[in-house]
N, C-alpha and C positions, 0 to 999 in steps of 0.2 A: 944824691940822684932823686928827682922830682917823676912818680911814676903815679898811672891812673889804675887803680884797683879796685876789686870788688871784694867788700867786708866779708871774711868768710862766714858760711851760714845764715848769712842776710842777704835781702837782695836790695844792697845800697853800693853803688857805687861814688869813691871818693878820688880825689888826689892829695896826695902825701909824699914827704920825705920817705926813704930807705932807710931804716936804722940797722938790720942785720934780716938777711936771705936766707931763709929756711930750708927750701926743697933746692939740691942741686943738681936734681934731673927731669929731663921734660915733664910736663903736665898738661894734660888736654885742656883744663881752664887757667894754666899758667904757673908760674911758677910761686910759692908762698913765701910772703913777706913779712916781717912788724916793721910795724913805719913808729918813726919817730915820737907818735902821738898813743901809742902803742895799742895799735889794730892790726889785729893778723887779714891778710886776704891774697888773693890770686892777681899777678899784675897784667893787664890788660893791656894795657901801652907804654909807653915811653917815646913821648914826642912832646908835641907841644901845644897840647891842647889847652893849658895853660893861656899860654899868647895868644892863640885864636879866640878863647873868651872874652881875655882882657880887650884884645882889639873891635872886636863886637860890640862891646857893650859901652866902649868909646866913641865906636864911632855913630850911637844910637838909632842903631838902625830898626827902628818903629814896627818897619813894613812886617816884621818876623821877630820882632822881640820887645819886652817888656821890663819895664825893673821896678820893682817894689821894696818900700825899706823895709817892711818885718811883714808876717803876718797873723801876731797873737791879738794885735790891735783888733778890737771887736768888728771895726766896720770891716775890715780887712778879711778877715776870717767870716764874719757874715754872707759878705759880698763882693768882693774887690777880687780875691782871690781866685772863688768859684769863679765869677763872671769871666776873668782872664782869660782863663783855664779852658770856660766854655765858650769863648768864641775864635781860640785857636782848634778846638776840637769841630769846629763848625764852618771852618775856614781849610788852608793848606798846611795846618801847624806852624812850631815858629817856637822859640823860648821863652822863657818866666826866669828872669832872675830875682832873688829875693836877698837882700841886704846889699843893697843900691838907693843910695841919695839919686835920686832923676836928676836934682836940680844943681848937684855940686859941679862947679864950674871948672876943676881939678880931682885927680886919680885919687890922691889923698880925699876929696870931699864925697868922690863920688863911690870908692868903696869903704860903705860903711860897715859890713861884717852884720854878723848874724848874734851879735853880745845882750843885746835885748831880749829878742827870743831865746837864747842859750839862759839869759839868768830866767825868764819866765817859765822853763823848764826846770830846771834845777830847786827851785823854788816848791815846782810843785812834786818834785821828786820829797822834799823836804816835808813836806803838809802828808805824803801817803807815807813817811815813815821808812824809804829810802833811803834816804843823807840825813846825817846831821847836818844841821846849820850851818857848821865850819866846813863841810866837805865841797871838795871840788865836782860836777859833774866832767864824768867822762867822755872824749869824743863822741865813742862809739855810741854810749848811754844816749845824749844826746840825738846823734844821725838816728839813731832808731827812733828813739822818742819823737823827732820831727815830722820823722816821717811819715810815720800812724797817723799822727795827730792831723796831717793834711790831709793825708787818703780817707780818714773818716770823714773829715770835713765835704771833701767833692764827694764821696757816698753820698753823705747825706742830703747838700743840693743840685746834685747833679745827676740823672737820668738818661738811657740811651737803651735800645734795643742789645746793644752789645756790650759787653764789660769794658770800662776804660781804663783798666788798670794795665793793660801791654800797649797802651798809647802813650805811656806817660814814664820817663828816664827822668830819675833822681841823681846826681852829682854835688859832690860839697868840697869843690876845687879851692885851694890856698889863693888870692891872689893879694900881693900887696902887702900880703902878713897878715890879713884875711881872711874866714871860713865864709864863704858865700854859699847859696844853694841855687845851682842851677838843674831848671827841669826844661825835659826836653819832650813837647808836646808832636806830636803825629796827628794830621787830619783820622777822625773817625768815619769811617762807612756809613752810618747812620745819624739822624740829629739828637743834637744832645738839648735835653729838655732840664730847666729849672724843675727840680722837686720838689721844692717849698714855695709853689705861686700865692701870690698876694689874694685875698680875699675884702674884699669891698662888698660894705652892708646898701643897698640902696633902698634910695626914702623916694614919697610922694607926697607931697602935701604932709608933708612931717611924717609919715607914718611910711615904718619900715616893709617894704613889698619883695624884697627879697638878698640876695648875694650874688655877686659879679666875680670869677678867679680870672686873673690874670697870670698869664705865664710871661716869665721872661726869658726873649730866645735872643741871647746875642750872638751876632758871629764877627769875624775881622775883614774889616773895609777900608783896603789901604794900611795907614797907621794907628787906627782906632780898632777900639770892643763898639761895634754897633747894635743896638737893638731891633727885632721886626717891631715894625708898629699896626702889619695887620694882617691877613690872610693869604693877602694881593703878594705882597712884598716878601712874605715867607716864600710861597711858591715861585716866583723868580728867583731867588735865591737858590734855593735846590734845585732850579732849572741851569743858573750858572755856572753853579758848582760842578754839576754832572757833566760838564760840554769837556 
């Protein structure tokens, strides 16, 4: 049985096989599981939320979702990610899936898994004296690990009057044979500002007169991360958004 759960004591929700049912009486957060990959947690569902991602993210539907193959990749984790991230939070929300070939032309091409990021992890589980060398990283090790590592990541370039951390659902649904991660982003209240804006030195006649910060505000327009490009175009924006 294919059921969606939440890790006990973390707030990661995954899907997973049932390997053997723990709790066999009601439970306010659900009943307790080990799934097959051996993670205890509370089952949330049993449907098929499975087939509605797979079918999603077949049918590339742009307007409200996203796929990206990893994101340990520098530019990725610099800026691909955040930006995503911040111009669904800027928009109506919509999904981020990560370990998706955009470009593969079949199910096989197009889910690639999350095995890059998993060894970039395990690796560095290995370097802090964690693993040995030979040791496998676990699920759970992992889903944790991942998920820190992004949420510090949009801390660190992403800004907002309000905290964005109850705008944003982690999942790391099987599909294919599989671990993908999909996050599930909610328009925020407020605008969400780039934290780390660019700084540009400017010159006159060769001689440096001062510094120019640019901020980068993207939000989603249609199928695209669009960026403002001025004042004008922000304020319509949030004039749009509010109607």
């Amino acid at each position: 049985m294919v059921v969606r759960i939440k890790v006990l004591h973390k707030n990661i929700i995954i899907t997973t096989k049932v390997y053997e049912i723990f709790s066999k009486s009601d439970d306010p957060d659900g009943i307790i599981i080990l799934s097959t990959s051996g993670v205890y947690g509370h089952v949330l569902s049993i449907d098929n939320f499975v087939d509605e991602i797979r079918a999603r993210i077949l049918r590339n539907e742009a307007h409200v979702s996203e796929n990206k193959e990893n994101f340990y990749e520098p530019i990725m984790r610099t800026h691909v990610i955040p930006a995503t991230v911040q111009s669904f939070l800027n928009a109506d929300g919509g999904y981020l899936y990560i370990g998706i070939f955009d470009a593969g032309t079949t199910p096989s091409e197009k889910f690639l898994g999350l095995g890059e990021d998993r060894e970039y992890v395990r690796k560095k589980f290995v370097n802090m004296g964690k693993l040995q060398p030979s040791d496998t990283l676990s699920d759970n090790d992992f889903f944790d690990e991942y998920q820190s590592d992004i949420e510090k990541t949009l801390d660190k370039y992403l800004i907002a009057d309000n905290p964005l951390g109850p705008h944003i659902d982690y999942s790391f649904p099987i599909i294919d044979n599989v671990i993908i991660l999909q996050m599930i982003i909610s328009a925020s209240p407020n605008p969400v500002f780039d934290n780390n804006p660019e700084v540009y030195q400017l010159y006159q006649n060769g001689q440096k007169v001062g510094t120019r910060t640019l901020d980068n505000y993207y939000y989603r327009d249609g199928s695209r991360k669009k960026p403002v490009e001025n004042f004008q175009k922000f304020f319509k924006h949030l004039k749009d958004k509010s109607k």
